[in-house]
C-alpha positions as CSV (number, residue, x, y, z in Angstrom):
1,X,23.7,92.5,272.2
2,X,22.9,94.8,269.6
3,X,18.8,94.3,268.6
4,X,17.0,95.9,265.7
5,X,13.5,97.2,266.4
6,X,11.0,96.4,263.5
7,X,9.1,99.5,261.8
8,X,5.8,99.3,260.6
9,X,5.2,99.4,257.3
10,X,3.3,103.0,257.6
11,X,6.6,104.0,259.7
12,X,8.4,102.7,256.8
13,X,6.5,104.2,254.4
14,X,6.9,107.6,256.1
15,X,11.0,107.2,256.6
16,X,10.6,107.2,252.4
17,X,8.2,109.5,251.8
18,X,11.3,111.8,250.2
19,X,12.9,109.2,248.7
20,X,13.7,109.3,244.8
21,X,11.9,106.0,243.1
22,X,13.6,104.5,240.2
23,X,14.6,105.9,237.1
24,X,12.6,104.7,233.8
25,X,13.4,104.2,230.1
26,X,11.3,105.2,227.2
27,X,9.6,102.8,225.6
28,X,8.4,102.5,221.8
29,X,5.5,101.9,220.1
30,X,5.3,98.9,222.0
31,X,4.5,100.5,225.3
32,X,2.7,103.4,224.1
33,X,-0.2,102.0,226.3
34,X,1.6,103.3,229.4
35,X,-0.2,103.7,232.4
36,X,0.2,107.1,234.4
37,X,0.9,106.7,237.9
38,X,-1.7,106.4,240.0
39,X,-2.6,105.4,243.6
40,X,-5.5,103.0,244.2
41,X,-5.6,100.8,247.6
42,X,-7.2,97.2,247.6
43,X,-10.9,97.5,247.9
44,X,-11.9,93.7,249.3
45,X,-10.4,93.1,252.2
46,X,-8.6,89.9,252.8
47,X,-7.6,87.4,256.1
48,X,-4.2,87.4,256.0
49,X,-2.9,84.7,258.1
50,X,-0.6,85.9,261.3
51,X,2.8,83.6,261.9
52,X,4.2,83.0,265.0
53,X,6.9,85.0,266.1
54,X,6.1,87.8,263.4
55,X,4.2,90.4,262.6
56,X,2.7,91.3,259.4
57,X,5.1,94.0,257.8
58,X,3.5,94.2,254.2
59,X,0.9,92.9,251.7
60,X,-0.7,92.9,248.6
61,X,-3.6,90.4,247.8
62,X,-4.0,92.3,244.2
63,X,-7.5,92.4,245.2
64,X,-8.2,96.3,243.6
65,X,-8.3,96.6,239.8
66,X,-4.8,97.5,238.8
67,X,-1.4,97.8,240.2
68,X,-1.0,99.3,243.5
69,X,1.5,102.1,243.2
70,X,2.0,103.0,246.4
71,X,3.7,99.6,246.8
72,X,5.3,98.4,243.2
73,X,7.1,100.4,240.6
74,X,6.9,99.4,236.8
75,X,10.4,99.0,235.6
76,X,10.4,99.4,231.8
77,X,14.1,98.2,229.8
78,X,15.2,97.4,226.2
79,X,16.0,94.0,224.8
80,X,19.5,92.7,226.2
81,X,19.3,94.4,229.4
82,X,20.6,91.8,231.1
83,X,21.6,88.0,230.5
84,X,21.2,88.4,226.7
85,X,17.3,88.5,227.8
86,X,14.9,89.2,224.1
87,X,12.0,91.0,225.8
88,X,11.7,94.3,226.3
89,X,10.1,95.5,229.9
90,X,7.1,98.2,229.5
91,X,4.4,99.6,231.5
92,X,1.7,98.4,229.4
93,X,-1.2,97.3,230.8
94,X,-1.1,94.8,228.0
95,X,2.1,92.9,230.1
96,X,1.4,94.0,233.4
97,X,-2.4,94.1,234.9
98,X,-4.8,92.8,237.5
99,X,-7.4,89.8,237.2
100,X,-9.6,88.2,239.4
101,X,-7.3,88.9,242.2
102,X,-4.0,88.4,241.0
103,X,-1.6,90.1,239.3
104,X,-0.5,88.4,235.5
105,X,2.7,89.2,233.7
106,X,2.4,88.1,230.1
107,X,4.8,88.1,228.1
108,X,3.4,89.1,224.5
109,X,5.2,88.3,220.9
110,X,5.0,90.5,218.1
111,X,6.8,91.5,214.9
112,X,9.0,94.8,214.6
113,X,11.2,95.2,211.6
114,X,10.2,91.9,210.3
115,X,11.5,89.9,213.1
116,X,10.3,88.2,216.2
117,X,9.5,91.0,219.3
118,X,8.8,90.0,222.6
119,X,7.3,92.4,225.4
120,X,7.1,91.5,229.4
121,X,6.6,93.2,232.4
122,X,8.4,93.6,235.7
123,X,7.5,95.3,239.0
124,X,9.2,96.1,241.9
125,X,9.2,97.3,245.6
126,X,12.4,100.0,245.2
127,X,12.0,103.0,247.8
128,X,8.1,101.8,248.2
129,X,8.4,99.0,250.6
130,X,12.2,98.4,251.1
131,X,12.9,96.4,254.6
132,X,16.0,94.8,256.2
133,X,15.0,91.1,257.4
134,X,11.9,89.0,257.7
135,X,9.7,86.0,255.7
136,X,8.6,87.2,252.2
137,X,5.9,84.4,250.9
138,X,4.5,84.7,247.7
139,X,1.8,82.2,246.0
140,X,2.4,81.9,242.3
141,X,1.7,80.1,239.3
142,X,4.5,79.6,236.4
143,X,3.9,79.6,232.6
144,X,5.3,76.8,230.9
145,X,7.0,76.8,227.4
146,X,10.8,76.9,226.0
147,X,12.2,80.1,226.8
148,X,9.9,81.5,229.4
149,X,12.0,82.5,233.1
150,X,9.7,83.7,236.2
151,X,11.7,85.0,238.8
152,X,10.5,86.2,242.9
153,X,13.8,88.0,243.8
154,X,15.2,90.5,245.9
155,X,17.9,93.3,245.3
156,X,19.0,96.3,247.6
157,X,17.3,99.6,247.5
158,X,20.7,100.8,247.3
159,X,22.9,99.3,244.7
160,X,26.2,100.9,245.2
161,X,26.3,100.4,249.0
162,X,28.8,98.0,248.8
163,X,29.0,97.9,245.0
164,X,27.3,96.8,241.8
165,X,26.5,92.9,241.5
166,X,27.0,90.5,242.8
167,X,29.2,92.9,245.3
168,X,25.3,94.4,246.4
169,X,24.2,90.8,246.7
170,X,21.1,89.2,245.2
171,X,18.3,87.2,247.0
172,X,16.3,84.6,244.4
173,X,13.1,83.8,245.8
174,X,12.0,81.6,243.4
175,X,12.9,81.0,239.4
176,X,11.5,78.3,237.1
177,X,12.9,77.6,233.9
178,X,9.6,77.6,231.4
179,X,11.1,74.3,229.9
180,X,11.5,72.1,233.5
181,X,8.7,73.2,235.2
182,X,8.9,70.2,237.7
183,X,12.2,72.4,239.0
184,X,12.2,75.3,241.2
185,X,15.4,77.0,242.6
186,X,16.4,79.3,245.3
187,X,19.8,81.3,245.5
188,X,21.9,83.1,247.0
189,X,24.1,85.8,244.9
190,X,27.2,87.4,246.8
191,X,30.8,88.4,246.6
192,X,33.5,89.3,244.4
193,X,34.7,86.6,243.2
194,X,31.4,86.0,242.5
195,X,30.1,83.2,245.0
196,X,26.2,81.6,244.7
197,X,24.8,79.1,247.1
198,X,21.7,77.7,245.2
199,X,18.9,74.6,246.4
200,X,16.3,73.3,244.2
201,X,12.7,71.7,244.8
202,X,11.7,68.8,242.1
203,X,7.9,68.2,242.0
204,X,6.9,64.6,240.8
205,X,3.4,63.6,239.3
206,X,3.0,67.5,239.2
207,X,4.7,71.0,237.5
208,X,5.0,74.5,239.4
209,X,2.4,75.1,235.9
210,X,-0.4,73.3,237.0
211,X,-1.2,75.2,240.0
212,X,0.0,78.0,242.6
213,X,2.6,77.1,245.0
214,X,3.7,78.9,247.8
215,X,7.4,80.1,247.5
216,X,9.1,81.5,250.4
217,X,12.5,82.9,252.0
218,X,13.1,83.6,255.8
219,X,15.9,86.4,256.0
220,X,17.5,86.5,259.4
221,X,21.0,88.6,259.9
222,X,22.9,85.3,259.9
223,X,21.7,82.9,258.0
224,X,18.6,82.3,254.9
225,X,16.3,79.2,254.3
226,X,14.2,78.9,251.5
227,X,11.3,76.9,251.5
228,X,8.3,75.6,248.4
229,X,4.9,74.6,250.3
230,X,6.3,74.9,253.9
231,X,9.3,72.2,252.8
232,X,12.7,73.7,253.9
233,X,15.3,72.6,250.6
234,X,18.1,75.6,250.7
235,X,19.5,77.1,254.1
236,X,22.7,79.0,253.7
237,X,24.9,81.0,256.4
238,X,28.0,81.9,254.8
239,X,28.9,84.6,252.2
240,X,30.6,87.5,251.7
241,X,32.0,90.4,249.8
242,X,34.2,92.0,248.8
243,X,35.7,94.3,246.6
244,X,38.7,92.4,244.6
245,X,42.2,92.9,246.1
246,X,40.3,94.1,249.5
247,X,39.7,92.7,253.0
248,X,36.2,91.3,253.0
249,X,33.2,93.9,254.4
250,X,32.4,92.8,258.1
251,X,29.6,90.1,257.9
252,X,26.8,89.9,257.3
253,X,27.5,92.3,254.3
254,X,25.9,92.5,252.0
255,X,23.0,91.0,253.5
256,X,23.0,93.2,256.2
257,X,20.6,96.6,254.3
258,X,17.4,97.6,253.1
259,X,16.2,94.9,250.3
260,X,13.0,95.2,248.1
261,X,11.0,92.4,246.5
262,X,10.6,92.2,242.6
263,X,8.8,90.2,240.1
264,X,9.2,89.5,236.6
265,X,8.8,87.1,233.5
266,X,12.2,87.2,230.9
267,X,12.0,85.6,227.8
268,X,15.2,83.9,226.4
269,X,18.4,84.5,227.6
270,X,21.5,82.6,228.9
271,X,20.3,80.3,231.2
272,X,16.6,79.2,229.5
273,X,18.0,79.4,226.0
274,X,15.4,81.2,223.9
275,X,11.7,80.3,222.8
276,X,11.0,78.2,219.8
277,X,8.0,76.7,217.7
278,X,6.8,75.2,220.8
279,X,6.4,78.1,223.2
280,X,2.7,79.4,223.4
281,X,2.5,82.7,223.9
282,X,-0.9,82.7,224.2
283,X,-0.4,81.0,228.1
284,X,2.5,82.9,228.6
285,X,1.2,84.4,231.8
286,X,3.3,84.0,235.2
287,X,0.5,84.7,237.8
288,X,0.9,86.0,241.1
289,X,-1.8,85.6,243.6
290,X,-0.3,87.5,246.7
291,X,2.9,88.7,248.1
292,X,3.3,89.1,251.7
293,X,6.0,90.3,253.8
294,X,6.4,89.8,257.8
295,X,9.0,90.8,260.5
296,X,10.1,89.5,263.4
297,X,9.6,92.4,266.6
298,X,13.5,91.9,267.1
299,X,16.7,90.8,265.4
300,X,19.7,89.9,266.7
301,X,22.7,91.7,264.7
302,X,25.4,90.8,266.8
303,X,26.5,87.7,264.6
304,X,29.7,85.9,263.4
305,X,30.2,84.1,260.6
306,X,31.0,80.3,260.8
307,X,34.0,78.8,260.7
308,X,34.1,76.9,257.9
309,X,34.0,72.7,258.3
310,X,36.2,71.2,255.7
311,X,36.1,67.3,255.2
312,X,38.5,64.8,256.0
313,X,40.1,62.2,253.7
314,X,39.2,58.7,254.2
315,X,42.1,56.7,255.8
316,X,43.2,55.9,252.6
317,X,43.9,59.5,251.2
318,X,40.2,59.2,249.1
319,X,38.1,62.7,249.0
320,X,35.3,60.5,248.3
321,X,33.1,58.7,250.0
322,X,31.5,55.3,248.6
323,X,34.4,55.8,245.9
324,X,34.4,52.3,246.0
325,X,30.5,52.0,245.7
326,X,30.4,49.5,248.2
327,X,27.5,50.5,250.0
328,X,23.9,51.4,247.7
329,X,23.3,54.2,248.9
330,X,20.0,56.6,248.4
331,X,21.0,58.4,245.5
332,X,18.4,60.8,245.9
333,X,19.4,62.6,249.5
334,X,22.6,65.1,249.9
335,X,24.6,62.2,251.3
336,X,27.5,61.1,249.3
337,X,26.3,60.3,245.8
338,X,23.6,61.6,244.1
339,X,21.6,61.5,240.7
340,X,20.3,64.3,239.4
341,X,17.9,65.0,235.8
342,X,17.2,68.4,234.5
343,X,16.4,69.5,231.0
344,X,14.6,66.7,229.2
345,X,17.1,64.1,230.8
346,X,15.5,61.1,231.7
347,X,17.2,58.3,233.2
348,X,18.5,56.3,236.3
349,X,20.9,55.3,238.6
350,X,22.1,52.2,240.4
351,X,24.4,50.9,242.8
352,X,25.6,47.3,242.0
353,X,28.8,44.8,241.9
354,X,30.6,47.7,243.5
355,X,30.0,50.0,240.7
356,X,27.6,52.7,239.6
357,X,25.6,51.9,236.2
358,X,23.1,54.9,234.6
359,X,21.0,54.2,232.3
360,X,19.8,57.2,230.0
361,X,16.1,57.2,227.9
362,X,16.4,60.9,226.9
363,X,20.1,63.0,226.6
364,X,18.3,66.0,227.3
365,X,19.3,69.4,226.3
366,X,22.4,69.8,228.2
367,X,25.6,68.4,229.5
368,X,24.6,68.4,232.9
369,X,20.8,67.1,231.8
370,X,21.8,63.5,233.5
371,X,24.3,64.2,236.4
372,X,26.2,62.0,238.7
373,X,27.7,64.2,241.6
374,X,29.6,64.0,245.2
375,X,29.8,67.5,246.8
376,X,31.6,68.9,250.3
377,X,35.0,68.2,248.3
378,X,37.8,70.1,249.9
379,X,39.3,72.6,248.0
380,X,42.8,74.1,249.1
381,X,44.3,77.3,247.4
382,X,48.2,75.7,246.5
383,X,47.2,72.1,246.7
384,X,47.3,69.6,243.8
385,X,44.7,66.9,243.4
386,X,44.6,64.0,241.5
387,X,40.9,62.1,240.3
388,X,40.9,58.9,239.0
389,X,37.9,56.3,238.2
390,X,37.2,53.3,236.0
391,X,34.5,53.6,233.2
392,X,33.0,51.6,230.4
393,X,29.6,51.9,228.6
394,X,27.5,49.8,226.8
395,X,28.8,51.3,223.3
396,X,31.2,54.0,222.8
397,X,29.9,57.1,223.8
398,X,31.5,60.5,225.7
399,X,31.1,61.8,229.2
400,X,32.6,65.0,230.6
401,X,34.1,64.9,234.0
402,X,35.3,68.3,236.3
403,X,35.5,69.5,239.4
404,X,33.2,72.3,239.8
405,X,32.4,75.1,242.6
406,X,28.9,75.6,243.1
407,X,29.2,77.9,245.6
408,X,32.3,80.0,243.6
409,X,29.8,81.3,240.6
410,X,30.0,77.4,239.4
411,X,34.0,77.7,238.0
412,X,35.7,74.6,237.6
413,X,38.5,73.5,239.1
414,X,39.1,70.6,236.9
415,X,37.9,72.0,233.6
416,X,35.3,70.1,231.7
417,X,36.9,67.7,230.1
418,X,35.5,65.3,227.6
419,X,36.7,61.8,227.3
420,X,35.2,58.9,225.5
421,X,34.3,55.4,226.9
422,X,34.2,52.1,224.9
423,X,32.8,48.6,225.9
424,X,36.7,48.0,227.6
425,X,37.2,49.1,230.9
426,X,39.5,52.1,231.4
427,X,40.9,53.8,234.1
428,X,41.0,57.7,233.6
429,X,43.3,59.8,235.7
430,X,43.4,64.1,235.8
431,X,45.4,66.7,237.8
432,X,45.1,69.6,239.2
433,X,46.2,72.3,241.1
434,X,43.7,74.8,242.9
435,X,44.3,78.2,242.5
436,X,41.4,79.6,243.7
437,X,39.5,80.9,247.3
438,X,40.0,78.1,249.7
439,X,36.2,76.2,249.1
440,X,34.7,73.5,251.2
441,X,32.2,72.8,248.8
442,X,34.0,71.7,245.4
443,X,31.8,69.0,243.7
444,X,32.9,66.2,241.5
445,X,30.6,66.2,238.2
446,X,30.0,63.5,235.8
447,X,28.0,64.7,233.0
448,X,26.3,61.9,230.6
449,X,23.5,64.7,229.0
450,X,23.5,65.9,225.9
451,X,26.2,63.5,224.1
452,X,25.0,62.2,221.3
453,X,24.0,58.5,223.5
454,X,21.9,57.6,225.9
455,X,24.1,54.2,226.2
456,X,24.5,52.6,229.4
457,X,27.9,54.1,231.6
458,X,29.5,51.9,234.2
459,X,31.4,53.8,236.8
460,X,33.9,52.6,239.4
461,X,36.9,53.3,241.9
462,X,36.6,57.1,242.2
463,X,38.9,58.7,243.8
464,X,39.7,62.2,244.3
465,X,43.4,62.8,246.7
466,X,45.7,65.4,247.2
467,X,49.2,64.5,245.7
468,X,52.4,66.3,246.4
């Protein structure tokens, strides 16, 4: 079998040495405080603890007095780069500097042209300290406040190699949405159609804010796990991609080239929504205390992708399991049901009288801020599917019911669809026909979040079948 021989990171370094870094943008006034580049090594040195079964690729303990550029580039852009994002990225040492050991990235808001301005900083590893496979872990501390978004990801060093994003693929360490710090998520970017394979990590008594965590990803040539603290939440071995109308690249493409670590902290932007009267920018700092990267002596290349497991229907012709809610099941595990808050949602679930009632204190900021949801639903290009349920709440009130793909980019197979419950029992029935990629992981979503109420839903005799 083919094996992959791991380089040392001065090998590595040398193999680059002609390589072309990354281009950068002109800043404004904003960044006129741009540092030239410069080389300084760490001067403490630091025990950096070995792992069994690998061997210390690279590391920075950020133990010198300002960015190490033989290992990170600054990567300045304007407002909107990406994801409708407000701040700009410069190479100020005003966003991006050292202290006390560990690198901060603050994001800073000003006033140009008489409106709200908001600077950040990212860094990453392009052509410095690129590497195919191996355990990044990085110990970090997250900023809290509405609109702040940390992120440990990875992308290629080489962009086009299979094509731009998501076709290149994309490797999320770690983000945190400044607004739920008690959530962390890891995920997995691929494809064309877009397809993303995502886990989360909920802290409870405690936020990813209060102190540094250690956030970490295991890249092997067939398969990923992500892992907060040494707990494994997110382990993923199949994706794909390809370029639309194609056969698929042989796998494990894309995940099968030189990536590079980065690190940034956006402000506003689709997913966090922007900042508002609450967001203190004076502790806007996301706070990095090292990054370290290890290797494995060997790899195993000579891998196949797995056959995909699709579930069975129940004897009865049901999708779902516990439809019936005859069992009360731990709503918290990946079995079956499960309860989910994000957002500002607060509430809770129950399994009683063979039905499901949740309770809601807080709506939270959106749809899906108090979530009911039964994934591993079988998906078949060409089928048609029928769901049904009963539902009442204590007062009328809406909920919005689909079927979703999380690992499809999150479509929906059954669109959202709204429908309003009353204090009489009703039985709600929608069809569908699946016209997308063949998916063993469609999910049947409840949303209760952001309504309007926080009454009471009762929720019965689900059933999701494949009609002719």
């Amino acid at each position: 079998m083919k094996k992959m021989k791991a380089l040392s990171f001065i090998a590595a370094l040398s193999m680059l040495a002609c390589s072309v870094g990354c281009s950068s943008n002109n800043t404004d006034s904003n960044s006129e405080k741009a540092t030239e580049a410069k080389t300084e090594a760490p001067t403490e040195a630091v025990d950096v603890p070995e792992i069994d079964g690998y061997n210390l690729l690279w590391n920075d303990e950020f133990s010198g007095s300002s960015l190490d550029e033989t290992k990170w580039n600054y990567e300045p852009h304007e407002p909107g780069w990406t994801n409708e994002e407000l701040q700009e990225y410069t190479t100020s040492t005003d966003n991006v500097f050292i202290r006390d050991g560990k690198l901060i990235i603050k994001a800073i808001k000003s006033d140009k042209n008489g409106k709200d301005y908001y600077t950040s900083g990212k860094v990453t590893g392009q052509n410095k300290t690129d590497f195919t496979y191996g355990k990044v872990v990085v110990s970090a501390k997250v900023p809290e406040g509405q609109g702040l978004w940390p992120a440990i990801w990875m992308m290629p060093k080489d962009e086009s190699y299979y094509g731009q994003w998501p076709k290149c693929g994309e490797i999320d360490i770690m983000e945190v949405l400044g607004n739920d710090v008690s959530t962390a998520y890891g995920t997995l970017h691929y494809g064309e159609p877009h397809g993303e394979q995502q886990g989360t990590w909920g802290l409870t008594g405690q936020t990813y804010a209060d102190s540094f965590h250690e956030y970490s990803v295991e890249w092997e040539p067939g398969e990923m796990r992500w892992y907060i603290d040494g707990n494994l939440y997110n382990t993923v071995n199949d994706w794909f991609t390809a370029v639309q109308g194609e056969d698929e690249k042989p796998y494990p493409a894309p995940f099968d080239q030189p990536f590079f670590v980065q690190l940034n902290l956006a402000v506003g932007g689709t997913w966090p929504g922007n900042p508002d009267a609450t967001t203190d920018f004076d502790k806007a700092e996301f706070e990095v205390d090292y990054v370290r990267v290890y290797q494995k002596p060997e790899y195993d290349t000579n891998v196949k992708k797995p056959e995909k497991e699709f579930r069975q229907a129940l004897e009865d012709g049901n999708f779902i399991f516990n439809g019936d809610f005859s069992e009360a099941e731990d709503l918290t595990d990946d079995v079956n049901w499960k309860f989910l808050l994000f957002n500002g949602g607060e509430g809770a679930a129950e399994i009683k009288d063979n039905m499901i009632v949740i309770t809601s204190e807080k709506e939270g900021t959106e749809d899906y801020s108090v979530q009911l949801v039964q994934p591993d639903l079988p998906m078949i290009k060409g089928k048609k599917y029928r769901v049904t349920f009963d539902a009442y709440a204590d007062e009328e009130r809406d909920i919005i019911v689909c079927v979703s793909a999380p690992s499809a980019g999150w479509i929906r197979y059954l669109k959202d669809t709204t429908l309003k419950v009353t204090p009489e029992k009703q039985t709600f029935t929608y069809d569908f026909e699946m016209k997308d990629k063949d998916d063993n992981n469609g999910r049947l979503e409840f949303n209760l979040g952001h309504r309007g109420s926080t009454a009471t839903v009762y929720i019965s005799n689900v059933r999701v079948e494949e009609i002719s």
